[in-house]
N, C-alpha and C positions, 0 to 999 in steps of 0.2 A: 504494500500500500504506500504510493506516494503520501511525504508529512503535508500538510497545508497550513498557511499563515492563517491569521484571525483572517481575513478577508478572502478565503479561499485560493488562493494562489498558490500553485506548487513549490514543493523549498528542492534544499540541497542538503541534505546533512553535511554538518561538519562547516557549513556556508551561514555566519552569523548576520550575512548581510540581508536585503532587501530579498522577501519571499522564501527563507529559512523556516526548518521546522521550529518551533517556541523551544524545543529541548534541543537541540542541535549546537548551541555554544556551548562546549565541553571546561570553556572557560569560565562559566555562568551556572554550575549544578544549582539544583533548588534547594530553600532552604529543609532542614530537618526540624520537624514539628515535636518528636519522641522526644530528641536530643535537647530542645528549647524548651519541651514541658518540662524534664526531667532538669533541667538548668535552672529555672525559673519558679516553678512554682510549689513553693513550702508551709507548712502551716503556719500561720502566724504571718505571712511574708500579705503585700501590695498585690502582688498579681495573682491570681485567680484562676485566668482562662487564657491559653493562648490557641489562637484560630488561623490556619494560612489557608489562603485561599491562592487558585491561580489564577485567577483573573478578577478583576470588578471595577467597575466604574469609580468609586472613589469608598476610600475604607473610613472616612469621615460622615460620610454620608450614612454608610451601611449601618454604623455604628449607634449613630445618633436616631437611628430606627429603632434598631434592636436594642436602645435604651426605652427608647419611647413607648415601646411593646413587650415591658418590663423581660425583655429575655438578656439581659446582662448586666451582670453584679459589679458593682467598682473594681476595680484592676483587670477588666476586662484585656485584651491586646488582641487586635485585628491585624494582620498580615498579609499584602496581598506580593506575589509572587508580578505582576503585573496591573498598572494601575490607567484607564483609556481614559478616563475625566477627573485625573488628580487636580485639586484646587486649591489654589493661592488666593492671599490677601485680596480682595477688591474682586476676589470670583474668578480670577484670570488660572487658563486651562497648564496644566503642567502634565508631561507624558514622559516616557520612556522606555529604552529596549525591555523587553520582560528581564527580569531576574538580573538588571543591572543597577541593582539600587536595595535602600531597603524603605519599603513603603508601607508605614504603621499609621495605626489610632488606636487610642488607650482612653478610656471610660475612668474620672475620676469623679471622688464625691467628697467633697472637704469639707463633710457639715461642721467640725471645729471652726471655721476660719468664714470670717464676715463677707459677705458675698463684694466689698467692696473692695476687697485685698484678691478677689480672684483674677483679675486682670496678672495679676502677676505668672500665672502658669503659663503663657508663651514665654516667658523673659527668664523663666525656672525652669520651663525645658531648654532651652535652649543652655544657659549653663553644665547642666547635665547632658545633652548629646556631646557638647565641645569636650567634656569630662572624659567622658563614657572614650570617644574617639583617641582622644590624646592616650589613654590606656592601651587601647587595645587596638588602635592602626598606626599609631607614630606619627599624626597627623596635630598639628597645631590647628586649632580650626578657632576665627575669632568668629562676634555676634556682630550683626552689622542690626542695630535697630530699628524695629523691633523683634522681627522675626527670622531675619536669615542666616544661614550657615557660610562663612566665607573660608574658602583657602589661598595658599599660593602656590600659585603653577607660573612656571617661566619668570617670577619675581613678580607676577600681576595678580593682583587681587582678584578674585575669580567665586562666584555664589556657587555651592556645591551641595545646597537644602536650603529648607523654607521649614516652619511651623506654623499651622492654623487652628485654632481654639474655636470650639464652636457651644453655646450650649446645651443642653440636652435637659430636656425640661426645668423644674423649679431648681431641681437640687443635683444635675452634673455639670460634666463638662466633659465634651469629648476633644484631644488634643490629638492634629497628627504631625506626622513628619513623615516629610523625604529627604533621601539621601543619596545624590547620585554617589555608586562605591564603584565599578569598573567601567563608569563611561568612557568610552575613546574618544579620543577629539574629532573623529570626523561623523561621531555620532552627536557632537553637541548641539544640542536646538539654536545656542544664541552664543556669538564670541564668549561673553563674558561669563557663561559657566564653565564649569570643573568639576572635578571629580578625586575621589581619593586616592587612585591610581594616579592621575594625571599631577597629585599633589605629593606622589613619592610614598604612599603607607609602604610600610613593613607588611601591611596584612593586606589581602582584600575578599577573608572570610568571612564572609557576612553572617554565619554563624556566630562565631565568638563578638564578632562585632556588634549585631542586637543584643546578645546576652549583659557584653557591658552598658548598651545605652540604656536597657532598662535596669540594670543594674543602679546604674549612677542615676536613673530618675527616681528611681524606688529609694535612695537615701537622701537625696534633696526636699524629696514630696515630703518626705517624712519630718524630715529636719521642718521646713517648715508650717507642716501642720503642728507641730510640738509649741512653736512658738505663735500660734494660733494666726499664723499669717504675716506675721510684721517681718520683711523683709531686710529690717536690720539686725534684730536681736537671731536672727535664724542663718545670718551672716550672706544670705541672695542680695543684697543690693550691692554689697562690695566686691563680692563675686562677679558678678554682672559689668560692676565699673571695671573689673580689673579686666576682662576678656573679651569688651566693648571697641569693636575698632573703630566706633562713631566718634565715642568723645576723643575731642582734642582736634575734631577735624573741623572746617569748612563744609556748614552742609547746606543744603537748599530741602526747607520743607514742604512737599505739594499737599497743600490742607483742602478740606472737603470746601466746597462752595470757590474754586478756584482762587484760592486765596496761598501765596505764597508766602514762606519767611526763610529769609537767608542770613545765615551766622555763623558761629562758631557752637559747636555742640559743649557746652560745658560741665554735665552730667543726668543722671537719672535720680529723677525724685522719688520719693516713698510711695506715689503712688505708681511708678512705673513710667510716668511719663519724660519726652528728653528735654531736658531744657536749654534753649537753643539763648546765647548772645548774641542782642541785633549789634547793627552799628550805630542804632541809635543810640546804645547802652542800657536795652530793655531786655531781660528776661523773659523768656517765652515760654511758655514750660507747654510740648503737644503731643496729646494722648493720642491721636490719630492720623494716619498720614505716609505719603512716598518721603523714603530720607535718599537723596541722591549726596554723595561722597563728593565735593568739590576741590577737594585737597590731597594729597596723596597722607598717607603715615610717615 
């Protein structure tokens, strides 16, 4: 039996390119579900349930159903081996080769912590994937605010993930991530991404590689659910300034209602938000919005 692409199209085995079987990059094995339950989930531990799928439209999406239709318990972990309508910030579509990435959402419920400190779980995942990565690929990965994963490939600053927080009725919060981990460069949708191959890892088992990101988010969450949210006493905001490659730079903020502000990023406030110096000498401090890097590091 000839393999076929999602779109029907004859492949090649062993041919990772255009009209390849989905199993055919030998460089690409799928991940191991056994070996991730048996890693992951303990009694007393964050995580619960872990689910891979091979395909779906987006595991944020999925998720925030099967929240909604009470079928998953907090530390939920959806996993899709391939993701056709992954979603960023502002709704904008994000894709990629199957099994060239790692494409999660995780189901939290932080009834300790004021629903007004929840803002903080994209800016706390993100500490923990950078965490999680710097372990277990050799990869230095900064947060470029508020949500994305940067590395460096060829000395240029290059997005290599995104996190988007969505919530899931009164009392969740579904959070995902992507990560491109063996994109090639002539498989990048847009110059300015990268990948962890292309950024030099030591590793690019995506096994060991989820077990640390949930690892290190399963002690962050924790940490700060303990200190019922406050992102200073739980030690998340200096964490965040220290691995933040916004502040110190020259940013342009694109705010909703086409309203701009351009400054100098000077830090992140307690409630998460960046606070930008104009040149008027005004403080800005904004919860919402495109941060474009105007300055180098």
């Amino acid at each position: 039996m000839t393999p076929r692409d999602a779109a029907g199209n004859p492949g090649t085995p062993g041919n990772p390119g255009h009209g390849s079987s989905r199993w055919s990059d030998l460089d690409r094995p799928p991940l191991n579900a056994v070996a991730l339950r048996r890693g992951l989930l303990r009694e007393g531990g964050l995580w619960t349930a872990v689910d891979i799928v091979p395909r779906t439209g987006s595991t944020n999406s999925d998720l925030v159903a099967l929240a909604a239709a009470g079928k998953a318990d907090e530390g939920t972990v959806l996993v899709a081996e391939e993701q056709t309508s992954g979603r960023g910030r502002l709704d904008r579509r994000w894709t990629a080769p199957p099994r060239s990435g790692l494409f999660f959402s995780v189901l939290l419920r932080p009834a300790e912590v004021p629903v007004a400190r929840w803002g903080w779980l994209p800016l706390l995942t993100g500490v923990a994937v950078a965490t999680g990565l710097s372990r277990a690929a050799g990869v230095d990965t900064a947060l470029k605010w508020p949500n994305d994963l940067l590395v460096t490939v060829g000395g240029q600053e290059r997005k290599a993930g995104g996190i988007l927080a969505e919530r899931a009725g009164t009392d969740g919060v579904v959070v995902g991530v992507g990560i491109n981990v063996t994109l090639r460069a002539g498989e990048l949708p847009v110059p300015q991404a990268g990948s962890l191959a292309l950024a030099g890892a030591v590793s690019t088992d995506r096994d060991p590689l989820l077990r640390a990101v949930l690892r290190s988010l399963e002690e962050w969450y924790g940490r700060w659910r303990r200190a019922g949210g406050d992102p200073s006493l739980s030690g998340l905001q200096e964490a965040y300034a220290a691995g933040c490659a916004t502040l110190g730079r020259t940013v342009r903020a694109e705010l909703p209602g086409e309203r701009s502000v351009v400054g100098e990023a000077m830090a992140v406030d307690g409630d998460g938000r960046l606070v930008i110096a104009t040149g008027e000498g005004v403080r800005e401090p904004v919860g919402a919005g495109d941060i474009v890097h105007l300055r180098p590091a």
